[in-house]
C-alpha positions as CSV (number, residue, x, y, z in Angstrom):
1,X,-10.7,0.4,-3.6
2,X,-9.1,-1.8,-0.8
3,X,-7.2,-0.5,2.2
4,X,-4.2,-2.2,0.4
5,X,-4.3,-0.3,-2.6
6,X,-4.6,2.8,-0.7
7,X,-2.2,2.2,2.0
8,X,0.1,0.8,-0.9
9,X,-0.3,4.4,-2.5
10,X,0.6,6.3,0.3
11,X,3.7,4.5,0.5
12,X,5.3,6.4,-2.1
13,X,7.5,3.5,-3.8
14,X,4.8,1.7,-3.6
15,X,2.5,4.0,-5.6
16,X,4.5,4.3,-8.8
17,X,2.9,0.2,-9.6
18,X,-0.2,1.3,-8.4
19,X,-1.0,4.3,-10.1
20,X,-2.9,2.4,-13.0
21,X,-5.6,0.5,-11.5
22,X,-5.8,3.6,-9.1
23,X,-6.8,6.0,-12.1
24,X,-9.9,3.7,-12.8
25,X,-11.3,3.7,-8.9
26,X,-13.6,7.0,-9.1
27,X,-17.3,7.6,-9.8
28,X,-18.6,10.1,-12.2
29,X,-17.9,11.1,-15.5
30,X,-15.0,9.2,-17.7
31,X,-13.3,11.0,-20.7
32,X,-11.9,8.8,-23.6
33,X,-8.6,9.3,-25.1
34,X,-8.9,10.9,-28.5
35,X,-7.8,9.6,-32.1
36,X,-4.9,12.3,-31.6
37,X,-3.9,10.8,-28.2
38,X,-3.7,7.4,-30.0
39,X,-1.5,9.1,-32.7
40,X,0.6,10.5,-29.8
41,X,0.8,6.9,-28.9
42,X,2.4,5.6,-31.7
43,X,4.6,8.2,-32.7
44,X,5.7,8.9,-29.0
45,X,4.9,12.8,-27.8
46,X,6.0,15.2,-24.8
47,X,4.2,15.5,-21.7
48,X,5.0,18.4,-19.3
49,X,4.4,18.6,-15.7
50,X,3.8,21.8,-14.1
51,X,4.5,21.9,-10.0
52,X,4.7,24.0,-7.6
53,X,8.7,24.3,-6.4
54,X,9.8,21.5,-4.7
55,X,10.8,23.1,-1.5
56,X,9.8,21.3,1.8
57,X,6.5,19.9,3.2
58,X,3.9,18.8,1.1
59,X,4.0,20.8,-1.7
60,X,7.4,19.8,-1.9
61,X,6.8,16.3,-1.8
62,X,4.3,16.6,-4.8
63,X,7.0,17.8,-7.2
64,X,9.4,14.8,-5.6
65,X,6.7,12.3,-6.6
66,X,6.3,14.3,-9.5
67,X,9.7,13.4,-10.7
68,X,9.9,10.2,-9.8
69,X,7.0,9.4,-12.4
70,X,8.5,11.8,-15.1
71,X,11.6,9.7,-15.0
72,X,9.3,6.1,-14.8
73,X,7.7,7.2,-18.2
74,X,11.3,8.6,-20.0
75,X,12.5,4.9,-18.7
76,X,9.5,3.5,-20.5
77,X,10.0,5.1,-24.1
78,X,6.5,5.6,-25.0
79,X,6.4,9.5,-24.3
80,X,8.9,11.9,-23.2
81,X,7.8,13.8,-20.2
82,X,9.3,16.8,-18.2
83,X,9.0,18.5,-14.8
84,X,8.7,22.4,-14.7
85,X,8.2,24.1,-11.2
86,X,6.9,27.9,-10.0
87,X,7.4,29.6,-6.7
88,X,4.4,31.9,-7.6
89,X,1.7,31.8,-9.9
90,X,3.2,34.7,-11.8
91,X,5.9,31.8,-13.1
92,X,3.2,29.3,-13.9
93,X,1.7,31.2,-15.9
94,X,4.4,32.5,-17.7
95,X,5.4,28.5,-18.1
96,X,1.8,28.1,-19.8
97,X,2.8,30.7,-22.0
98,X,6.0,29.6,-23.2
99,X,5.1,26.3,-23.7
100,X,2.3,27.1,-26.1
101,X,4.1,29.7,-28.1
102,X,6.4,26.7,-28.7
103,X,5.8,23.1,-30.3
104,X,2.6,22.3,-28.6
105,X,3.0,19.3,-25.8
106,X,0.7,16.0,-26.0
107,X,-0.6,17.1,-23.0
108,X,-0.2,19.1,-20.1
109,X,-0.5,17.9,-16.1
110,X,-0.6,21.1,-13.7
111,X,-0.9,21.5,-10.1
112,X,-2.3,25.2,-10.2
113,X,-0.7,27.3,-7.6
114,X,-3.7,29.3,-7.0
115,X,-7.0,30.7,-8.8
116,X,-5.2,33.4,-10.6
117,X,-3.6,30.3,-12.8
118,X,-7.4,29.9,-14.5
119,X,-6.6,32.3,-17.5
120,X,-3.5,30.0,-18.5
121,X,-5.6,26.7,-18.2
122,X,-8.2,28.2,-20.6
123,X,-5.7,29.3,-23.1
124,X,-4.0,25.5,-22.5
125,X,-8.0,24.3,-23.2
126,X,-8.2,27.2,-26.3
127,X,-5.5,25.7,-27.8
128,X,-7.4,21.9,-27.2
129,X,-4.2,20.9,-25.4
130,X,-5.3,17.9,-23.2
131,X,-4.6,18.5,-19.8
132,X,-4.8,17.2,-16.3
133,X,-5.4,19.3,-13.1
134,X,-4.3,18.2,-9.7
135,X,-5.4,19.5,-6.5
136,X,-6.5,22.7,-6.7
137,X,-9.3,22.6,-8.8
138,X,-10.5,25.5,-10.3
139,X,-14.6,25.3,-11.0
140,X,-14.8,27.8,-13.6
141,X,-12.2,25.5,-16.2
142,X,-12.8,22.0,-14.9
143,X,-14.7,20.4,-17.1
144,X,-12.2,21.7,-20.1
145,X,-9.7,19.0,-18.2
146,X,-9.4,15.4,-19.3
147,X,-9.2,14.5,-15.7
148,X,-9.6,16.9,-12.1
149,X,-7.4,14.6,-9.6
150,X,-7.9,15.4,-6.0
151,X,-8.1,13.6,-2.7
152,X,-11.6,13.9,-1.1
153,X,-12.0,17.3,0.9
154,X,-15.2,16.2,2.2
155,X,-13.8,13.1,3.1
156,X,-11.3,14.4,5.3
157,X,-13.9,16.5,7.2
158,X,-15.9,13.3,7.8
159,X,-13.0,11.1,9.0
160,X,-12.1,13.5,11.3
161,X,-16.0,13.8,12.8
162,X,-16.2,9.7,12.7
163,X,-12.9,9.9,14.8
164,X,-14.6,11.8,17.5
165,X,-17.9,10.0,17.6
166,X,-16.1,6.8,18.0
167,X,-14.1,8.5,20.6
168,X,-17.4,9.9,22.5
169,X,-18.5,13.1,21.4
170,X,-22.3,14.1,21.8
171,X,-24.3,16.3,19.4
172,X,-23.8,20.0,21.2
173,X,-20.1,19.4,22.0
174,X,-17.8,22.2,21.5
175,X,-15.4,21.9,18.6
176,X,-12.2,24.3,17.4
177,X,-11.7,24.1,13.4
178,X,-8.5,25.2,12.7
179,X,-8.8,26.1,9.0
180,X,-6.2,26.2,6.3
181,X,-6.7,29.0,4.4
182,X,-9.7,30.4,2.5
183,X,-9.9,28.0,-0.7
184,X,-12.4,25.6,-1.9
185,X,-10.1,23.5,-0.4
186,X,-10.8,24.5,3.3
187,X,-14.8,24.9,2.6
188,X,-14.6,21.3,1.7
189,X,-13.3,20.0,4.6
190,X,-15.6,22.2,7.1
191,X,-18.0,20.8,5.1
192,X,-17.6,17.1,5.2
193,X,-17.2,17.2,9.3
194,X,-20.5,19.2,9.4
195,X,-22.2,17.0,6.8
196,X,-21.2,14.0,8.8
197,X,-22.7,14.9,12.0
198,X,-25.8,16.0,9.9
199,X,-26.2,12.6,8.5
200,X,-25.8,13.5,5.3
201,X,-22.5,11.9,4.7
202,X,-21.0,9.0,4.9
203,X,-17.0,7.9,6.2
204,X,-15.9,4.3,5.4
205,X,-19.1,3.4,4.5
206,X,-21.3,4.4,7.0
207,X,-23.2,7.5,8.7
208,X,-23.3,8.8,11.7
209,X,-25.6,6.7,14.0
210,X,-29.0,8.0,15.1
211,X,-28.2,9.0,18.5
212,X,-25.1,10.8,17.7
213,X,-26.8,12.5,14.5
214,X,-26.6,16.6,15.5
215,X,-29.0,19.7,14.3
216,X,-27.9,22.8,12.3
217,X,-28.7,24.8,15.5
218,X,-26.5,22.4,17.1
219,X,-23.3,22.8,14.2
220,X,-24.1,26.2,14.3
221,X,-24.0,27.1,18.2
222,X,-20.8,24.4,19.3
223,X,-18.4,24.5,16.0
224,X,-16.1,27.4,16.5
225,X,-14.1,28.3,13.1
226,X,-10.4,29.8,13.4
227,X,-10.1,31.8,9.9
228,X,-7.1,31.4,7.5
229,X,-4.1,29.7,9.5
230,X,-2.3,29.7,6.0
231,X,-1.5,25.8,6.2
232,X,1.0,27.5,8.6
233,X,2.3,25.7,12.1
234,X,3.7,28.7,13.2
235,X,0.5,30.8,12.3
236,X,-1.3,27.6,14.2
237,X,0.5,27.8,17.3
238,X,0.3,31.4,17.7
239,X,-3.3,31.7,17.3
240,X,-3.3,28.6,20.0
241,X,-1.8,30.0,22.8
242,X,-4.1,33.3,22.0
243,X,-7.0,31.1,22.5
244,X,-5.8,29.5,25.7
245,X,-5.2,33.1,27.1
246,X,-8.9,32.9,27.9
247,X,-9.0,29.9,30.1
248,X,-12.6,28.2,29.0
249,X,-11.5,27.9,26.3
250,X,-9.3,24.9,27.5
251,X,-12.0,23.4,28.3
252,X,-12.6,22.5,24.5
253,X,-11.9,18.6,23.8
254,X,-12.3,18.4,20.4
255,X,-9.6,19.8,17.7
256,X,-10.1,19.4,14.4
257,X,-6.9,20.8,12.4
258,X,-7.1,20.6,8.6
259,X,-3.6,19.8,8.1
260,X,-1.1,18.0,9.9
261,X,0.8,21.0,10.1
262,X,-1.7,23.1,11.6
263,X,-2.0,19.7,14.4
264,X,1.9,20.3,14.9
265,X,0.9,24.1,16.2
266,X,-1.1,23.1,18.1
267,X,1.5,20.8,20.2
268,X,4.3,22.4,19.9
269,X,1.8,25.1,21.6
270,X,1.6,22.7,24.4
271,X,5.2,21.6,24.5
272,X,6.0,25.6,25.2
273,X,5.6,28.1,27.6
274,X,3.3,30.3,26.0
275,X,0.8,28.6,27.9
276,X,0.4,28.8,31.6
277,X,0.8,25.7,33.1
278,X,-2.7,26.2,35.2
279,X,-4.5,26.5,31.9
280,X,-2.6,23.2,30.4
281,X,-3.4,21.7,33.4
282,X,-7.3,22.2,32.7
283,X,-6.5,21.4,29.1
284,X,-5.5,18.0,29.7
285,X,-8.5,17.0,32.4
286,X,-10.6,16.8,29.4
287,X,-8.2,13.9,27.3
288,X,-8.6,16.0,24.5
289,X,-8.7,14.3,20.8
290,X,-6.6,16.1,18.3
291,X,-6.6,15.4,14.2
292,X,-4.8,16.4,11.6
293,X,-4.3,15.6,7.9
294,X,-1.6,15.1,5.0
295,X,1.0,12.2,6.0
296,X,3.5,14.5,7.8
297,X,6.1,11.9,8.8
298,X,6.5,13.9,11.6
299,X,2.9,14.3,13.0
300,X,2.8,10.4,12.3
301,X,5.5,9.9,14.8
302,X,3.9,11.4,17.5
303,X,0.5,9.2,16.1
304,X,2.9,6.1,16.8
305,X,4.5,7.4,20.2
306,X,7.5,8.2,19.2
307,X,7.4,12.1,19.8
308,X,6.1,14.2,22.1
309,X,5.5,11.3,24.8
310,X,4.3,13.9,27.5
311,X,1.7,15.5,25.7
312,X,0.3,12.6,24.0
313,X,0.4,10.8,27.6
314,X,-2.7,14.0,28.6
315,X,-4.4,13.8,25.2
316,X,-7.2,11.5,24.7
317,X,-5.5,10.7,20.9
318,X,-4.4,12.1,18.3
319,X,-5.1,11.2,14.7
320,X,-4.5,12.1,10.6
321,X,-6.3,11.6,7.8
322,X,-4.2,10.5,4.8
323,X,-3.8,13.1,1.6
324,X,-0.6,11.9,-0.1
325,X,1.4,14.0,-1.9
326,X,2.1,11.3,-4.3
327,X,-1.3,11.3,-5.8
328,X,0.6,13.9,-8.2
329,X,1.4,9.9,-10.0
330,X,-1.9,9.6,-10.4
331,X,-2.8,12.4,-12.4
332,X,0.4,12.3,-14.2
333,X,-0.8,8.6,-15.4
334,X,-4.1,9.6,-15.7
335,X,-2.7,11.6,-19.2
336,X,-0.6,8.6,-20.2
337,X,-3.8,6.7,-19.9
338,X,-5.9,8.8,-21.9
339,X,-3.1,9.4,-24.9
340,X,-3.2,5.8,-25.1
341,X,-6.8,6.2,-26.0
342,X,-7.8,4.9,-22.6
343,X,-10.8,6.2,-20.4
344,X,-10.0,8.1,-17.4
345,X,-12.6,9.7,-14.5
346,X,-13.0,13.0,-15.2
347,X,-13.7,13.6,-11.4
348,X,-10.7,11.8,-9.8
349,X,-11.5,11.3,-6.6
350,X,-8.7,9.2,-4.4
351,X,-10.9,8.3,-0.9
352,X,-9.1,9.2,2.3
353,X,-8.3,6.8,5.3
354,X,-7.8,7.3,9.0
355,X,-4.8,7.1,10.5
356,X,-4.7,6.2,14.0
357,X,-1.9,4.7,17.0
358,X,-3.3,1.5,15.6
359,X,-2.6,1.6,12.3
360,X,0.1,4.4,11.6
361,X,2.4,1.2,11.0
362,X,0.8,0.3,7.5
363,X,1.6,4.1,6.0
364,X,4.8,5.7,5.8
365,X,4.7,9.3,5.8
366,X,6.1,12.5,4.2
367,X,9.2,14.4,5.1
C-alpha cells in the first residue's frame, strides 16, 4: 500500500473513495462472497452497523465515520444500511438480540465494545449471518467473521521503537510504557516495540540494525511497564507526576505512550505544577522523545508546533503513530464487497505510519 493511499485514508474525506482498493491490501486468508450475498445483491438487502456511542475522542470518531459510510451506501441504492450505537456492552448485546429476533439483516458490521460481546457474535454466526468485526477482535469467534478489520497493534509498538533508534537509543536504555488498558489490544503493542528491538520485526520494511538489535535480558531489565491507564489522560497524568515524585526517574528519555491521549497526560503533566520544577528541570536535560498513537488532532498540533511550544522546546520530539478511526469505512465496505460476491481478507490488517514534525502536514487528525 503507498503512503498516499494511507495518508489519503487518514484524511477522513478522503477515505470514503479509498475504502475499496483499501479492503484488498492485506495478507492472509480471503473469504468469498456467497451465492446468498450475490442474491442480496440483486434484490438489494439491509446492513446494520453496530458502534460504540458516538461521544468524543476516538471512539467517537469511529461512529462519525461510521455514518458517513452508512449514508454513502443509502445514497448508492444497492443496500440499505443503518447505524445502531451502545454505551455499554450490555446494549450491544441486547441490539444483537433484537435484530435477530427480527427479519434477519444481509449482514452485520460490529465494533464489539468489549469481550463480554463474544456470546452475541456467536449467536450472529449461529444464525450464519455474515458479519464483520472491527477493532476489537475477539479470538475465540474470529474466524466465524467474513472479515476481522483492525489496524496493526504490533505495528504501532515497532514504529514507536524505530522512532527511538533513529533518534539514538542503545540496547539497555531505560524505557516507560504507558499502557492502555489490559486487552489484546495493549499486549499487541508492548509486543511489537519489544519484537522490534529483538529483531524479530520489522517497521516500514526494515529491522532493527545489528548494532542497535537488544537481548531479552536487556527488554527485560530496562522496559518498565505502567499497568492499565484506561486509554485515560487524566489517569496518564496522574500516574506521571507519581512517577516523577521519585526523582531518577526523570532521568528516563524514552516514553512510549500507547495512545495519543495517554501522550497528552503526559504533557499536560509537564505544563502543571504537580511537578517540581527541579525535577522538570532534570527531565528536560535528557531531550526526552515522547510517542503517542491514534490521530488526536490535538496531540498532532503539538507534533506540528503549534501547542505547547515550551515543552516541546526541552523535548528531544515528540511523535504518533497513525490508527484512524475511519478504518470503521473499511470494514463497513469490506461487507458490501463480499455481498457482491467479492473476496475480502479475512485478517484485515490496515499498516500504520509514523507521524513526525516533518510530516504531520500530509494527515489531518481527529477531534
Amino acid at each position: 500500500m503507498s503512503n498516499i493511499t494511507r495518508r489519503s485514508f487518514v484524511a477522513g474525506t478522503g477515505a470514503t473513495a479509498l475504502v475499496a482498493a483499501l479492503a484488498g491490501c492485506s495478507g492472509g486468508t480471503t473469504t468469498e462472497g456467497s451465492a446468498a450475498g450475490s442474491a442480496a445483491a440483486a434484490a438489494g438487502g439491509h446492513i446494520v452497523v453496530l458502534t460504540a456511542s458516538p461521544d468524543h475522542g476516538w471512539t467517537g470518531q469511529v461512529g462519525a465515520f461510521a455514518q458517513e459510510k452508512v449514508d454513502e451506501i443509502n445514497e448508492a441504492g444497492a443496500y440499505t444500511a443503518e447505524l445502531q450505537t451502545a454505551g455499554a456492552a450490555s446494549d450491544q448485546i441486547a441490539q444483537v438480540e433484537d435484530i435477530l429476533a427480527g427479519d434477519a439483516p444481509a449482514g452485520i458490521v460490529i465494533q464489539p465494545l468489549d469481550d463480554t460481546v463474544q456470546s452475541a457474535i456467536q449467536q450472529i454466526a449461529d444464525a450464519e449471518i455474515p458479519y464483520v468485526a472491527f477493532d476489537r477482535i475477539i479470538e475465540a469467534v474470529q474466524d466465524t467473521a467474513v472479515a476481522n478489520v483492525k489496524g496493526d497493534n504490533s505495528g504501532i509498538g515497532a514504529g514507536s521503537a524505530a522512532y527511538f533508534v533513529e533518534n539514538g537509543m542503545m540496547p539497555g536504555d531505560a524505557v516507560y510504557i504507558y499502557q492502555g488498558d489490559t486487552s489484546s489490544v495493549t499486549t499487541l503493542r508492548d509486543n511489537g516495540f519489544t519484537d522490534y528491538l529483538l529483531g524479530n520485526l520489522e517497521f516500514d520494511g526494515a529491522t532493527v540494525p545489528e548494532d542497535k538489535k537488544w537481548t531479552q535480558e536487556q527488554i527485560d531489565s530496562a522496559i518498565t511497564k505502567s499497568g492499565a491507564m484506561n486509554w485515560s489522560r487524566s489517569d496518564t497524568k496522574a500516574a506521571f507526576e507519581t512517577l516523577l515524585a521519585d526523582e531518577s526517574n526523570a532521568q528516563i528519555k524514552w516514553w512510549y505512550a500507547e495512545d495519543d491521549e495517554l501522550a497528552m497526560g503526559i504533557l499536560e503533566a509537564l505544563n502543571g505544577g504537580g511537578i517540581s520544577d527541579s525535577t522538570k528541570e532534570v527531565f528536560y536535560e535528557t531531550k526526552p522523545f515522547i510517542t503517542g498513537c491514534g490521530g488526536l488532532n490535538e496531540y498532532y498540533e503539538v507534533i506540528r508546533g503549534n501547542s505547547y511550544q515550551d515543552i516541546t522546546a526541552n523535548l528531544g520530539g515528540v511523535m504518533s503513530t497513525t490508527y484512524s478511526p475511519s478504518m470503521i469505512q473499511t470494514a463497513i465496505q469490506d461487507m458490501v464487497d463480499y455481498l457482491d460476491g467479492k473476496e475480502v481478507p479475512q485478517d484485515h490488517v490496515i499498516p500504520c505510519e509514523n507521524v513526525t514534525a516533518e510530516n504531520v502536514d500530509e494527515y489531518v487528525g481527529f477531534e
